[in-house]
N, C-alpha and C positions, 0 to 999 in steps of 0.2 A: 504494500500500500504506500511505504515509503514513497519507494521508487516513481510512484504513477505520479504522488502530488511531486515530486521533483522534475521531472519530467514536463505536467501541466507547466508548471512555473518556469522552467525552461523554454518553453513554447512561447508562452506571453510576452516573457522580456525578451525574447529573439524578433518575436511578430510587431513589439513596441519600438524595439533597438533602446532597451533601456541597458545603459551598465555595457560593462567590458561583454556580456551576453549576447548581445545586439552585435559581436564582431566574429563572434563562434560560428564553425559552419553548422549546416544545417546536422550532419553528421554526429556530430560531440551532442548537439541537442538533444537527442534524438533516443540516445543511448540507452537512460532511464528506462526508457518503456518497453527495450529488448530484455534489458537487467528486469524488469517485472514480468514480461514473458517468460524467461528462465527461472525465477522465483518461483512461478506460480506451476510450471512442468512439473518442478522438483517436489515444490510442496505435493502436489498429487500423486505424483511416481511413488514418493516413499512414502504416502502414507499419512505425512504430518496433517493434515487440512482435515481426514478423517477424526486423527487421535485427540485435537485441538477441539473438533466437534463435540464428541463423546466426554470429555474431560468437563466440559461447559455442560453440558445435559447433566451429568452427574452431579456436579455441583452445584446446580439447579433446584436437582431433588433432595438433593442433602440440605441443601438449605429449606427448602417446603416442610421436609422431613422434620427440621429442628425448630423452625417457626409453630407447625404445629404442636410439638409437644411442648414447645415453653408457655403456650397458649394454655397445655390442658395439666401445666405442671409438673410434666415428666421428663422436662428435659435432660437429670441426670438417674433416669431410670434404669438405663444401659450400663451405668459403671457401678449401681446395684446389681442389678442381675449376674453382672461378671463378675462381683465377687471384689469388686477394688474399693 
């Protein structure tokens, strides 16, 4: 995500000629959004964009999970039952 807003912003000041940016070829500009194309291959190839998904869901529910029982006062009812 980096990469894309750097990228935008690279675009803008090339397309305004604001800054030492405004003398860059279009090429260097440009870069950004190939480095987020590779990002984003990589991130799916191996997996991460899945694991990052499921990581979020779970701590979603664990948080539902703990909201509810601080609601109904059990929130340390687990480290009763195990014994600690």
């Amino acid at each position: 995500m980096w990469f894309l807003g750097l990228g935008l912003l690279g675009v803008v000041l090339k397309f305004l000629e604001i800054g030492p940016v405004g003398q860059w070829s279009w090429f260097v500009v440009l870069i950004p959004f190939g480095l987020a194309i590779a990002w984003w291959a990589w991130a799916d190839w191996s997996g991460y964009t899945k694991r990052k998904a499921v990581e979020r869901d779970d701590q979603r529910r664990q948080d539902r999970i703990d909201r509810q029982r601080s609601r109904l006062g059990m929130l340390n009812s687990r480290s009763r039952r195990d014994g600690r």
